[in-house]
N, CA and C atoms of all chains as a GROMACS GRO file, in nm:
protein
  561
    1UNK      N    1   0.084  -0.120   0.000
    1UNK     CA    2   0.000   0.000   0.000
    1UNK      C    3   0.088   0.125   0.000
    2UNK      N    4   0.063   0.210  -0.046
    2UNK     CA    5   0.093   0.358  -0.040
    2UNK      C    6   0.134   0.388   0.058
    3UNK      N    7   0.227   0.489   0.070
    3UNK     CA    8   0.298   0.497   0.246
    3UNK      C    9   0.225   0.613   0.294
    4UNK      N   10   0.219   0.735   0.226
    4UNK     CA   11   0.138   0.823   0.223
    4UNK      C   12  -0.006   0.791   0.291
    5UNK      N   13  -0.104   0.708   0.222
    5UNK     CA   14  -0.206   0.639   0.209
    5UNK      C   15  -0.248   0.555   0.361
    6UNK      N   16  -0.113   0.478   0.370
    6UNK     CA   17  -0.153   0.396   0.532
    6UNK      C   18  -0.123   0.498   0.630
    7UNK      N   19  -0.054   0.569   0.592
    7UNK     CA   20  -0.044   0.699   0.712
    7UNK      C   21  -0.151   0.792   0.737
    8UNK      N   22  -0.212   0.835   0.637
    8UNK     CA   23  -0.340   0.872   0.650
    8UNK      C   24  -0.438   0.788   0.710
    9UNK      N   25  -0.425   0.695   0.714
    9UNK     CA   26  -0.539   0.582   0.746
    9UNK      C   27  -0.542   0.564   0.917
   10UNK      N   28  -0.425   0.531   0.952
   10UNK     CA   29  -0.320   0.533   1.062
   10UNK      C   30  -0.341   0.673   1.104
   11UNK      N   31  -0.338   0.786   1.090
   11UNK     CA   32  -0.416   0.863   1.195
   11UNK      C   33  -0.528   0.921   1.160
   12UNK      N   34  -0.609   0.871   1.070
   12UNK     CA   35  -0.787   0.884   1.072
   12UNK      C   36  -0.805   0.798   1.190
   13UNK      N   37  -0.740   0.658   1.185
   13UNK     CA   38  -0.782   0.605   1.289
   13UNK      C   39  -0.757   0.615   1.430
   14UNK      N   40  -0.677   0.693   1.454
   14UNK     CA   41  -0.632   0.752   1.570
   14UNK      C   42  -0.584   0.640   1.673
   15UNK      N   43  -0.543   0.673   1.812
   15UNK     CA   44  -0.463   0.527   1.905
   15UNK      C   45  -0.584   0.536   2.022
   16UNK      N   46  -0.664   0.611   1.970
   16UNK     CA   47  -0.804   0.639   2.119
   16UNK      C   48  -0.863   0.657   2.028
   17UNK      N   49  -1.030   0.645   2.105
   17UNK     CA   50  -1.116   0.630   2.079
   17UNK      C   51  -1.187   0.541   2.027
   18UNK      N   52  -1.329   0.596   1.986
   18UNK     CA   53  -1.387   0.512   1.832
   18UNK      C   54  -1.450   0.600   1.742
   19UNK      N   55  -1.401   0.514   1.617
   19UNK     CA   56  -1.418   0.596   1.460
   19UNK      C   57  -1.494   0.466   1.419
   20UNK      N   58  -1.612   0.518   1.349
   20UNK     CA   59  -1.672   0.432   1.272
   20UNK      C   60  -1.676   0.489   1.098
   21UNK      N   61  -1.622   0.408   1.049
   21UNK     CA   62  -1.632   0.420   0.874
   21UNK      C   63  -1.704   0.367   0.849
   22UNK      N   64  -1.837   0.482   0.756
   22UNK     CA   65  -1.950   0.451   0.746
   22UNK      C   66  -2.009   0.495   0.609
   23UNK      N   67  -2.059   0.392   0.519
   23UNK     CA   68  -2.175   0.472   0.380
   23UNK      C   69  -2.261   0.607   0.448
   24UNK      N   70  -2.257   0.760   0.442
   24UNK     CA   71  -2.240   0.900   0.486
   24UNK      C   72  -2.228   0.905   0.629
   25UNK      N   73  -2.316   0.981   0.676
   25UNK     CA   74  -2.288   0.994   0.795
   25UNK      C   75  -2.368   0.962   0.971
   26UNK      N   76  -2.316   1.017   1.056
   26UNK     CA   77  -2.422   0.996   1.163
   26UNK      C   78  -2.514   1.009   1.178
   27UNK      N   79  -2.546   1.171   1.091
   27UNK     CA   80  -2.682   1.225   1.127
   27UNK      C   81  -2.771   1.180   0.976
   28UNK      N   82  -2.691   1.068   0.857
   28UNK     CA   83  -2.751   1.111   0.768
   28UNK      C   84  -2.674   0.949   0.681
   29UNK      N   85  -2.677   0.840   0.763
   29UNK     CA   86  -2.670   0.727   0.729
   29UNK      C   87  -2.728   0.689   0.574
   30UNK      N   88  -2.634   0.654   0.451
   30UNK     CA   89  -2.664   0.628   0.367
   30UNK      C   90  -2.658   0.462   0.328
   31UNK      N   91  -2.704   0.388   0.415
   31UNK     CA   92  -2.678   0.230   0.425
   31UNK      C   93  -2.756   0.178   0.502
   32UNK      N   94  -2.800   0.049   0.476
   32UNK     CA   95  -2.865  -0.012   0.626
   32UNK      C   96  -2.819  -0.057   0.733
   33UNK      N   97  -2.656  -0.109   0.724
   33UNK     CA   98  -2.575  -0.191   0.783
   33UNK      C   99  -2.539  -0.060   0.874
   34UNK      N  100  -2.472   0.042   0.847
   34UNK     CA  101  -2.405   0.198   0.891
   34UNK      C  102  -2.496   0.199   0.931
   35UNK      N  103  -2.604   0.239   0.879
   35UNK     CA  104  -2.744   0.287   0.986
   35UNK      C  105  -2.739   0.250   1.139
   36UNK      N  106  -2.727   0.100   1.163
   36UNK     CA  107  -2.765  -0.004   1.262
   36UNK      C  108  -2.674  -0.001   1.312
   37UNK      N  109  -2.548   0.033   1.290
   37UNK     CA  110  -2.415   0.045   1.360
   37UNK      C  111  -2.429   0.175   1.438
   38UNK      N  112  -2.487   0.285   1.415
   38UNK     CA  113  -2.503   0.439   1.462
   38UNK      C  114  -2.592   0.373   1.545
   39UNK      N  115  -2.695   0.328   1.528
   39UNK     CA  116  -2.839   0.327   1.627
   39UNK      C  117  -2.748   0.237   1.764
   40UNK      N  118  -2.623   0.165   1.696
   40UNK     CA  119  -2.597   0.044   1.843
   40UNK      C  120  -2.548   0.115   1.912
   41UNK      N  121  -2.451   0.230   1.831
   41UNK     CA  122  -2.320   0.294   1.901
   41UNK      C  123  -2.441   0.424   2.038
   42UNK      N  124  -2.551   0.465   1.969
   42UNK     CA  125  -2.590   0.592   2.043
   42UNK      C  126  -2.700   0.494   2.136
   43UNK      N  127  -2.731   0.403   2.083
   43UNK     CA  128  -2.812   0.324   2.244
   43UNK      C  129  -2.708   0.287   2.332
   44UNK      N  130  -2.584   0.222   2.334
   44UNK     CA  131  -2.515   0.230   2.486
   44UNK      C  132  -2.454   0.367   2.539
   45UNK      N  133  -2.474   0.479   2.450
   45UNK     CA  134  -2.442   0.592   2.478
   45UNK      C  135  -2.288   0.639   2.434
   46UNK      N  136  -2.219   0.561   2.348
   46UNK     CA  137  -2.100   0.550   2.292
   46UNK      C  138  -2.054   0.734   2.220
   47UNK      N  139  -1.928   0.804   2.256
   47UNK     CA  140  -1.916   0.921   2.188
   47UNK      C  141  -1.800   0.827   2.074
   48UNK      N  142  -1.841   0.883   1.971
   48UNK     CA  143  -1.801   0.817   1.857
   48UNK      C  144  -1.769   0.921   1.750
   49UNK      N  145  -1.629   0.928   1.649
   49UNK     CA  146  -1.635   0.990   1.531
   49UNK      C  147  -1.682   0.920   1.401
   50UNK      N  148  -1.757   0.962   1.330
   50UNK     CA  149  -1.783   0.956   1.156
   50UNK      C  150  -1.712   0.977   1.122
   51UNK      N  151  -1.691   0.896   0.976
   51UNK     CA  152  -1.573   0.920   0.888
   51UNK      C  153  -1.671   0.830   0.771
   52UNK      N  154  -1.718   0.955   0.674
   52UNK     CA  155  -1.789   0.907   0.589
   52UNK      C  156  -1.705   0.878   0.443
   53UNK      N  157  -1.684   0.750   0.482
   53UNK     CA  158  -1.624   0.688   0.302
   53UNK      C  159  -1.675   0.717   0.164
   54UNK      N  160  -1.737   0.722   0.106
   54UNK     CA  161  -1.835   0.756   0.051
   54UNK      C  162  -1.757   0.882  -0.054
   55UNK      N  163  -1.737   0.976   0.064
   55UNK     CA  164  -1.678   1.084   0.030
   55UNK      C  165  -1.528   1.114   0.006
   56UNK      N  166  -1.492   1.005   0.025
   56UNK     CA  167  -1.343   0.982  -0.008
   56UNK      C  168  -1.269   0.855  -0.059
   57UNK      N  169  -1.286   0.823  -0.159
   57UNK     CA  170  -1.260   0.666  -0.232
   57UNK      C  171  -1.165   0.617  -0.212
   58UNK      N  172  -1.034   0.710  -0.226
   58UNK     CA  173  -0.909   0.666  -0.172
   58UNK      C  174  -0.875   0.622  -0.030
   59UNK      N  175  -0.916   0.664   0.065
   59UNK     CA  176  -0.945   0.608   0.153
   59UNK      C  177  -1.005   0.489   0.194
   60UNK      N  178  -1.131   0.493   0.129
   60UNK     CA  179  -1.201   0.390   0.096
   60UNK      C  180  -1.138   0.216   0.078
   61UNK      N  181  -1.104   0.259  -0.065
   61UNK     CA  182  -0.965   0.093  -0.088
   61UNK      C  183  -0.891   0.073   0.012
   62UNK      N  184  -0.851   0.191   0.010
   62UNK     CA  185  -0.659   0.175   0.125
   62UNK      C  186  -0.786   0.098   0.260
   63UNK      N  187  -0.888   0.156   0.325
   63UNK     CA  188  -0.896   0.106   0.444
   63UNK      C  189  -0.926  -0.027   0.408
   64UNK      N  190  -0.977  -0.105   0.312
   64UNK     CA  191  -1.001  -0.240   0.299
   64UNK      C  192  -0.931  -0.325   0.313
   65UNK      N  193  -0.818  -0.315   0.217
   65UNK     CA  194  -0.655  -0.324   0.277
   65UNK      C  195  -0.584  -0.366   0.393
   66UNK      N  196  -0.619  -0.232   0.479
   66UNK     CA  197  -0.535  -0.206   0.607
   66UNK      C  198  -0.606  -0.280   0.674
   67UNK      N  199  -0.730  -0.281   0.640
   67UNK     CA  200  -0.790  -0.390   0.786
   67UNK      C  201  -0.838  -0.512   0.758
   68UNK      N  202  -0.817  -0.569   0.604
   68UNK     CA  203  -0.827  -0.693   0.570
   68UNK      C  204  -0.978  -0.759   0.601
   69UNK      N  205  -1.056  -0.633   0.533
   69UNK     CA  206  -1.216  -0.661   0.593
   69UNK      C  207  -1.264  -0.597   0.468
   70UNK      N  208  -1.300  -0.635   0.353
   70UNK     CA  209  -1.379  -0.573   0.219
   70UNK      C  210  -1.468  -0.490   0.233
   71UNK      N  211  -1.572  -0.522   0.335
   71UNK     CA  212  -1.754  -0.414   0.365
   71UNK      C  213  -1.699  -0.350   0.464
   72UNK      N  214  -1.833  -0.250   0.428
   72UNK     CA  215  -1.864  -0.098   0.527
   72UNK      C  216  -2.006  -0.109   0.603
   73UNK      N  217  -1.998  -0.112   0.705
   73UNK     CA  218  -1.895  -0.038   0.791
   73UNK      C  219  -1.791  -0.083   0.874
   74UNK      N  220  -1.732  -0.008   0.949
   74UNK     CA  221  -1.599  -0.070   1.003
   74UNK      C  222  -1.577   0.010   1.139
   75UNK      N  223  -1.576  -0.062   1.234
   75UNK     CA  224  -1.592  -0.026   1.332
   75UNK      C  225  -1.453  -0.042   1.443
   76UNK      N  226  -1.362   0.073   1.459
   76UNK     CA  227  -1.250   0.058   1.506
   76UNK      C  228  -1.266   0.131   1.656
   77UNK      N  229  -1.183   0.090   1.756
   77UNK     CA  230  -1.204   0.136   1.852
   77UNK      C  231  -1.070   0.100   1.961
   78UNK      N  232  -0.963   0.188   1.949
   78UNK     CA  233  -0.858   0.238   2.030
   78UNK      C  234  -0.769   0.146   1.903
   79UNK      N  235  -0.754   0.226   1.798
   79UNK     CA  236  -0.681   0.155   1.663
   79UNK      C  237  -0.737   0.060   1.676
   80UNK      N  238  -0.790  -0.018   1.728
   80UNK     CA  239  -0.790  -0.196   1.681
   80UNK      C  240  -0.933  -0.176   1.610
   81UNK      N  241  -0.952  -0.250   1.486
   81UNK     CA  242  -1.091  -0.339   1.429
   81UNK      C  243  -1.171  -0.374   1.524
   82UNK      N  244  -1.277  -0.384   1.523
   82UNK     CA  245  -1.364  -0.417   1.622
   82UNK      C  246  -1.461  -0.568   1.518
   83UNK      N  247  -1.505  -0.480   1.376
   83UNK     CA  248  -1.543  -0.556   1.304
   83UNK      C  249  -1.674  -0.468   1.253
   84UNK      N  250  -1.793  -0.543   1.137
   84UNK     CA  251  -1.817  -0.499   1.103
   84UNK      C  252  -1.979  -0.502   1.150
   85UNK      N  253  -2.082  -0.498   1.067
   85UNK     CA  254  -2.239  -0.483   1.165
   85UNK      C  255  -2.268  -0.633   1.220
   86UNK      N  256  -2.268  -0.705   1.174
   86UNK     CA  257  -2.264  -0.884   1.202
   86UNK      C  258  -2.244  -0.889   1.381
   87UNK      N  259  -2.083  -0.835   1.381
   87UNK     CA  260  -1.977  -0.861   1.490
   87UNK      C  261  -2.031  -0.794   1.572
   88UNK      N  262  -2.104  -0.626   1.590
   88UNK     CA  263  -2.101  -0.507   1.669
   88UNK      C  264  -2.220  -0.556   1.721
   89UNK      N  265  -2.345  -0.608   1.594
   89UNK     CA  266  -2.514  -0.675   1.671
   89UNK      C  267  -2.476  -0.753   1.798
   90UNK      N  268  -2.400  -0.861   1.766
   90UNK     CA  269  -2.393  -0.971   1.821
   90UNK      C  270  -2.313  -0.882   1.966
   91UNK      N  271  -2.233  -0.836   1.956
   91UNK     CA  272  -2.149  -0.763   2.064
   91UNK      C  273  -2.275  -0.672   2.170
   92UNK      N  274  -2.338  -0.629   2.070
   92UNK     CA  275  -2.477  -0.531   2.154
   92UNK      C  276  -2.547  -0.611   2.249
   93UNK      N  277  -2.601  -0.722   2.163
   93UNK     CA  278  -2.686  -0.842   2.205
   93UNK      C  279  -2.627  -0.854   2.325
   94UNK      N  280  -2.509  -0.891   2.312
   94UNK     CA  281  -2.446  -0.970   2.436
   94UNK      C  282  -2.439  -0.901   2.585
   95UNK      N  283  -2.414  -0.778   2.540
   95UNK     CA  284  -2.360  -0.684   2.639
   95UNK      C  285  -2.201  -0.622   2.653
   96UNK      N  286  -2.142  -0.707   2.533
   96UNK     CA  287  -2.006  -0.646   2.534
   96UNK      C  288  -1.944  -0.535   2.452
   97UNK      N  289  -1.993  -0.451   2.365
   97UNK     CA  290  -2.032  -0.342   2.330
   97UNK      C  291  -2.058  -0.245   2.423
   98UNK      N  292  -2.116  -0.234   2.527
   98UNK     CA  293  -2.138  -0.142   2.636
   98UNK      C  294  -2.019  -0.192   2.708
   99UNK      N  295  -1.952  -0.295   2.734
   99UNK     CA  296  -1.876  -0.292   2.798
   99UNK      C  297  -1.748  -0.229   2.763
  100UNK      N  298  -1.748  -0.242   2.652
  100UNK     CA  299  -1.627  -0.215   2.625
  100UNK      C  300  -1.612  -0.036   2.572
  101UNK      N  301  -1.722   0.044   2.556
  101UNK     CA  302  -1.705   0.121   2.508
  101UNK      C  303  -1.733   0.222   2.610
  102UNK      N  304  -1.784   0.173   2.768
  102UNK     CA  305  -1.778   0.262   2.869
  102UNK      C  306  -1.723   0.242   2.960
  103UNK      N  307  -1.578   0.178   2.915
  103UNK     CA  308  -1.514   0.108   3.024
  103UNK      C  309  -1.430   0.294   3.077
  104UNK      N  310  -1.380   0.253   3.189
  104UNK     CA  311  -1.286   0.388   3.245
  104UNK      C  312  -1.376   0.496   3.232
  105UNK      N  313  -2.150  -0.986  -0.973
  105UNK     CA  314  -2.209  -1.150  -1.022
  105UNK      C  315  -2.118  -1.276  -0.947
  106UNK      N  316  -2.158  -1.355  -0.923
  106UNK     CA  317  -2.117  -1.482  -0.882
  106UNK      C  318  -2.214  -1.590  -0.894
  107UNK      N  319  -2.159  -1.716  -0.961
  107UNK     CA  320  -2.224  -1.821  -0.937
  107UNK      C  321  -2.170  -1.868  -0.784
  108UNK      N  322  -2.314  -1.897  -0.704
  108UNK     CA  323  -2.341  -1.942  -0.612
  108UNK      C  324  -2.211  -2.065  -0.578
  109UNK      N  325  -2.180  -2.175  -0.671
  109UNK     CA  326  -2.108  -2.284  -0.709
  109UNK      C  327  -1.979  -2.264  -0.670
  110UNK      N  328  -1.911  -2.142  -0.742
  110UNK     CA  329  -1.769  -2.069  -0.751
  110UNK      C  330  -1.780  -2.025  -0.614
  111UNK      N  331  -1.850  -1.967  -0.554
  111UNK     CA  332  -1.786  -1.901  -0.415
  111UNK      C  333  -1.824  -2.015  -0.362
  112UNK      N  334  -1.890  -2.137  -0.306
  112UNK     CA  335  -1.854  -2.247  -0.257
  112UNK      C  336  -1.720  -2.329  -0.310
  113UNK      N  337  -1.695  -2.335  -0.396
  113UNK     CA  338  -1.540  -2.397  -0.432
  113UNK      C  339  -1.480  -2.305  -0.405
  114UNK      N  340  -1.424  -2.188  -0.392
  114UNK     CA  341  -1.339  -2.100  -0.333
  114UNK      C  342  -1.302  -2.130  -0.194
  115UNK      N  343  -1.427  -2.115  -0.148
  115UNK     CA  344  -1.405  -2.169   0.010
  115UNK      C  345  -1.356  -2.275   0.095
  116UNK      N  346  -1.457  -2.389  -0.053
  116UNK     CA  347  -1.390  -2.500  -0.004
  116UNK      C  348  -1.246  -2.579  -0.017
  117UNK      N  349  -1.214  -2.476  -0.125
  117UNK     CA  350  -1.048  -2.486  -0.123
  117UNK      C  351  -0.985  -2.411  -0.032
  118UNK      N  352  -1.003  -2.306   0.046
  118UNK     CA  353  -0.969  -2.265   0.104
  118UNK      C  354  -0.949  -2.372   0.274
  119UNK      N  355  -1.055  -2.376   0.283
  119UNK     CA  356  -1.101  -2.455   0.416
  119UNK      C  357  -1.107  -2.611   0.347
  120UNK      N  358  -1.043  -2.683   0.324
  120UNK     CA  359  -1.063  -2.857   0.266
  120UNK      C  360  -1.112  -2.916   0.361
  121UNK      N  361  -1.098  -2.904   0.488
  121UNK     CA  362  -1.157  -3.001   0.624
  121UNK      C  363  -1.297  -2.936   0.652
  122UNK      N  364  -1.306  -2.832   0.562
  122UNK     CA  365  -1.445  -2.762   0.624
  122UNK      C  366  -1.559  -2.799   0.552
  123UNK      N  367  -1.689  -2.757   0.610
  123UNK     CA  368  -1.825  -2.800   0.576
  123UNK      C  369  -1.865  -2.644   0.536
  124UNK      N  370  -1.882  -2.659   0.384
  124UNK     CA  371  -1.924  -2.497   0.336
  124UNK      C  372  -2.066  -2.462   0.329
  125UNK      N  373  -2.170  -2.397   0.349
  125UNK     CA  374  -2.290  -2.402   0.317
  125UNK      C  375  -2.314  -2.257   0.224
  126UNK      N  376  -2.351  -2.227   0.064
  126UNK     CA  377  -2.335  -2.103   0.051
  126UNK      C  378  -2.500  -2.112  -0.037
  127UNK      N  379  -2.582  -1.972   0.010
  127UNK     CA  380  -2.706  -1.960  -0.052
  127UNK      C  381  -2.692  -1.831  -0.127
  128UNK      N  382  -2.716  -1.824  -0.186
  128UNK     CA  383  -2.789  -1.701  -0.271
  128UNK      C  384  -2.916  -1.686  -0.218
  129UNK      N  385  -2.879  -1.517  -0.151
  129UNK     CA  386  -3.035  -1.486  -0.044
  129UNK      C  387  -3.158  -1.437  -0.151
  130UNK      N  388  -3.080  -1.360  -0.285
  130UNK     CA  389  -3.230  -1.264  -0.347
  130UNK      C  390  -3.226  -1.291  -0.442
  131UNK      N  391  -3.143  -1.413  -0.519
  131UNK     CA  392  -3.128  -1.493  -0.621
  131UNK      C  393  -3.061  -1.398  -0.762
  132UNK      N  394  -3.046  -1.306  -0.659
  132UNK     CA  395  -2.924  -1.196  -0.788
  132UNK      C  396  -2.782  -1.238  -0.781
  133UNK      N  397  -2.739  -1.367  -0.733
  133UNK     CA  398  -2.602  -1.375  -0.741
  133UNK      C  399  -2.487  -1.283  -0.721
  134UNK      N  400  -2.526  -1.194  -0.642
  134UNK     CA  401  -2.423  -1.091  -0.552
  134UNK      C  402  -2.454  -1.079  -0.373
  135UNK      N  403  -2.619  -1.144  -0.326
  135UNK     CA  404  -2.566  -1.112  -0.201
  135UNK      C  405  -2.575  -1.297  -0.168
  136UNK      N  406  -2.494  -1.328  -0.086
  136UNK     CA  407  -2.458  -1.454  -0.037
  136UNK      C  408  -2.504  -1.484   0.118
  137UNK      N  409  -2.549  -1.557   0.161
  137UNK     CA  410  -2.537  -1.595   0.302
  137UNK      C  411  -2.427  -1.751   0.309
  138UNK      N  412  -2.351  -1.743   0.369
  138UNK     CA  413  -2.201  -1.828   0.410
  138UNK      C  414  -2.211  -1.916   0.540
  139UNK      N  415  -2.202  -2.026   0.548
  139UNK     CA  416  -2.163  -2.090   0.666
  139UNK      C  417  -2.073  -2.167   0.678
  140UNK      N  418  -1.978  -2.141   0.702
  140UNK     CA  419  -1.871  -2.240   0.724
  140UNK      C  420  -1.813  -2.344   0.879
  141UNK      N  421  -1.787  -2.432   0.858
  141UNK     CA  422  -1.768  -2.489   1.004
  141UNK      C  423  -1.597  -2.561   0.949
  142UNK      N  424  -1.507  -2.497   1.052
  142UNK     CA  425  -1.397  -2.545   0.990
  142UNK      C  426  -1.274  -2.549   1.140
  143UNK      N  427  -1.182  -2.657   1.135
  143UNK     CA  428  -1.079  -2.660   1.218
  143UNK      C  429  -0.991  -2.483   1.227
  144UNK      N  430  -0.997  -2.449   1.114
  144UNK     CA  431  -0.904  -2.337   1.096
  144UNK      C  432  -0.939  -2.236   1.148
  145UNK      N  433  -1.038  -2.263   1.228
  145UNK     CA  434  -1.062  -2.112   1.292
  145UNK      C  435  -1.075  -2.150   1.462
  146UNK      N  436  -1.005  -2.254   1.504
  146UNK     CA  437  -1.005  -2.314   1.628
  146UNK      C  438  -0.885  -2.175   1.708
  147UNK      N  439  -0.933  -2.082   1.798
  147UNK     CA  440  -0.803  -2.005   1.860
  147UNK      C  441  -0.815  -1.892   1.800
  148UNK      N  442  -0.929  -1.857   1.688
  148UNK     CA  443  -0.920  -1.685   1.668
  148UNK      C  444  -1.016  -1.649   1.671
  149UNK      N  445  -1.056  -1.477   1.711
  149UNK     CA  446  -1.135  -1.440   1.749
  149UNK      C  447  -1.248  -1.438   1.594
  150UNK      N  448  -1.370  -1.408   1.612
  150UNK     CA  449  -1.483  -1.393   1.538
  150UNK      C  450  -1.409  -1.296   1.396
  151UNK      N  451  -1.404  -1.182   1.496
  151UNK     CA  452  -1.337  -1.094   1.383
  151UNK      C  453  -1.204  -1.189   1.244
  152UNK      N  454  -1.058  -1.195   1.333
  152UNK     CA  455  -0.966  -1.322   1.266
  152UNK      C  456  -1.052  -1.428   1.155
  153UNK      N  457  -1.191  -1.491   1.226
  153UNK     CA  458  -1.259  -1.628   1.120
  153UNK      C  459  -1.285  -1.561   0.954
  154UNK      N  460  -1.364  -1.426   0.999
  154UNK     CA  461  -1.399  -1.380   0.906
  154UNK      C  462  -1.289  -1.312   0.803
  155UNK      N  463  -1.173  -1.247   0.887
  155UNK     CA  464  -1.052  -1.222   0.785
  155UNK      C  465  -1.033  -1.322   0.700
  156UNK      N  466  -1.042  -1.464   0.750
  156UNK     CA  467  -0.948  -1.573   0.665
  156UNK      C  468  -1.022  -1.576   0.576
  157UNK      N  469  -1.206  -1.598   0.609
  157UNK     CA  470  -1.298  -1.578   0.503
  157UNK      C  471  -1.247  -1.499   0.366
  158UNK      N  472  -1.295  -1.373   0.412
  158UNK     CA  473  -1.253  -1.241   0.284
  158UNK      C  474  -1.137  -1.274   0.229
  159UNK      N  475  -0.991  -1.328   0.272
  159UNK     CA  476  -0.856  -1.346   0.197
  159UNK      C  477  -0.942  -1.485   0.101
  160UNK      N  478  -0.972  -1.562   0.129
  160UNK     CA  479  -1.000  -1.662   0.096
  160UNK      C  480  -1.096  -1.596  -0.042
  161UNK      N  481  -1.156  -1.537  -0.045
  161UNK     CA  482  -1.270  -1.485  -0.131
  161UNK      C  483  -1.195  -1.383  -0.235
  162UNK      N  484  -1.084  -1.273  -0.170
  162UNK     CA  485  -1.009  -1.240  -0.235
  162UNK      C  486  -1.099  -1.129  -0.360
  163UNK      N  487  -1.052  -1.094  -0.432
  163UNK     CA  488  -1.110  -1.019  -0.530
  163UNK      C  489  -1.227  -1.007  -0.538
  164UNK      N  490  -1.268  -1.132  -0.528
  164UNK     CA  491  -1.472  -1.190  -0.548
  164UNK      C  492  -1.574  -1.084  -0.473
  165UNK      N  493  -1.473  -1.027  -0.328
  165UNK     CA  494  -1.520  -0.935  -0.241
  165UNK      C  495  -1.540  -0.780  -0.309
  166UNK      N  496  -1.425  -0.739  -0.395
  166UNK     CA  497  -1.403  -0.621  -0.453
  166UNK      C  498  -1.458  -0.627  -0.594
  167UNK      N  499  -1.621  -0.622  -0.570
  167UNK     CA  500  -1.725  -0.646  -0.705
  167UNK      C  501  -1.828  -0.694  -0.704
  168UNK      N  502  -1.775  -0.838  -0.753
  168UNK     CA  503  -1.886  -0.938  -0.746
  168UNK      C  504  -1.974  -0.981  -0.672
  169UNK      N  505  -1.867  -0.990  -0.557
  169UNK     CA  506  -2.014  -1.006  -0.435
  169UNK      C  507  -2.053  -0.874  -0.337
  170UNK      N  508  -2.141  -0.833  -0.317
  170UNK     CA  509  -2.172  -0.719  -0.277
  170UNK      C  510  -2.224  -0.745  -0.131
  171UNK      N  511  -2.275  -0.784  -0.085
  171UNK     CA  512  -2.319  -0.841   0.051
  171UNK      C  513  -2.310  -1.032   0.082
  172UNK      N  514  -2.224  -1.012   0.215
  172UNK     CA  515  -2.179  -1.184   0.271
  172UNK      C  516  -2.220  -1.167   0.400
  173UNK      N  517  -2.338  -1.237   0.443
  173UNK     CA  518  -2.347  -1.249   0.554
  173UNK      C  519  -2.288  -1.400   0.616
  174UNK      N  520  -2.201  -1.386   0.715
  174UNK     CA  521  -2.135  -1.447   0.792
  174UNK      C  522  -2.127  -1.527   0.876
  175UNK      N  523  -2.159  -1.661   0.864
  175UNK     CA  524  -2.109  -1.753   0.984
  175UNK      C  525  -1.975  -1.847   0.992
  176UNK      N  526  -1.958  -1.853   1.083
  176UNK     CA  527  -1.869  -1.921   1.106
  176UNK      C  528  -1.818  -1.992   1.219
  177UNK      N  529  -1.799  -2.115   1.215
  177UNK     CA  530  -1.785  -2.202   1.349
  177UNK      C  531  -1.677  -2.286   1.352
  178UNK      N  532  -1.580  -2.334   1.487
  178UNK     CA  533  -1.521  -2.418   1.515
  178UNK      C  534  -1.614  -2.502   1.516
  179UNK      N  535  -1.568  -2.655   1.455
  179UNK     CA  536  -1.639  -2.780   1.500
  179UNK      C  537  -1.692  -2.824   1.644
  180UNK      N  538  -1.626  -2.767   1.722
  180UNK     CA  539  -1.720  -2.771   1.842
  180UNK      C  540  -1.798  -2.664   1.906
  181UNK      N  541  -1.728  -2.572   1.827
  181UNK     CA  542  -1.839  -2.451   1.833
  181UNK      C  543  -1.970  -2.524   1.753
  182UNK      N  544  -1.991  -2.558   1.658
  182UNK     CA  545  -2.089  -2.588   1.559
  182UNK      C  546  -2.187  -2.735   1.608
  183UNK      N  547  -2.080  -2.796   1.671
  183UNK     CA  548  -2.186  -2.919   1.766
  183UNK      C  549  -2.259  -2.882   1.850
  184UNK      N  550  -2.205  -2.746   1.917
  184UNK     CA  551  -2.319  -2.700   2.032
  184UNK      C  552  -2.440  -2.633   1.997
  185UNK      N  553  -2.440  -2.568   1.897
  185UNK     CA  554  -2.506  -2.550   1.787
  185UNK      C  555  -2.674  -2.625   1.809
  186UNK      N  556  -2.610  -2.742   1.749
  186UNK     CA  557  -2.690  -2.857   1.750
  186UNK      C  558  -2.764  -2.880   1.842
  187UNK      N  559  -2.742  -2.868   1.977
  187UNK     CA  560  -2.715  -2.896   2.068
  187UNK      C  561  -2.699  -3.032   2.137
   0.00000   0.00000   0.00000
């Protein structure tokens, strides 16, 4: 990959927090999967950044790449992958989603 | 596009000890539902099963198939299943 490219990627994704890469945005979800990922993140009360792909293609590829995960959305949280709507439901369901995102 | 057929032989070359199950959900041959039950994912997390998935699928992901919904089980994950 592009060095330029993973470096950009590498601090979109920042070493804190959570960033969700999403088809548009929070207030304005252009997907069903993104949609359901926003609705999980704001029911445990999660503060979360958007980063709408959509609007940036290059980004787009390179993050597929970097995280060795093809679909959107993508749900990262303190740099690491978390995974994508499948992984985050099942995480909600469970209760480990709240755990982990109001821990400290 | 994908024949239903091809992304089951993909897989199942990928995974040879594994049990592949692949449907075509809306019969447009781009969204897939996947089940795989395989030794190779004995020791990694959910997230990891599904990486090996997508490498395994490879290009097929960037196009052709447009939506994969995801299972995936250790063999004894998949017996309990059963229960």
């Amino acid at each position: 990959m592009d060095e330029e490219l993973e470096k950009r990627i590498k601090e979109t994704i920042g070493e804190s927090g959570v960033v969700l890469f999403m088809k548009g945005s929070k207030i304005f979800p252009q997907c069903g999967f993104s949609a359901r990922v926003v609705h999980m993140l704001k029911d445990v009360g999660a503060d979360f950044r958007d980063v709408n792909i959509l609007q940036d293609p290059e980004l787009r590829e390179g993050l597929k790449e970097y995280s060795k995960w093809p679909t959107f959305p993508q749900l990262y949280v303190d740099g690491k992958l978390v995974g994508g709507c499948d992984i985050v439901t099942d995480m909600h369901q469970s209760g480990e989603l709240k755990s982990l995102l109001t821990k400290g | 596009m994908m024949e239903p057929e091809k992304v089951r032989a993909l897989l199942s070359e990928a995974f040879p000890d594994g049990e592949v199950v692949v449907e075509d959900m809306t019969g447009t041959k781009d969204h897939f539902d996947a089940r795989i039950v395989s030794e190779a994912f004995v020791g990694k997390s959910r997230l990891e099963q599904h990486q090996l998935v997508y490498a395994a699928l490879g290009d097929a992901m960037h196009g052709p198939i447009h939506a994969l919904a995801l299972k995936t089980y250790t063999p004894a994950a998949w017996a309990k299943t059963k229960g």
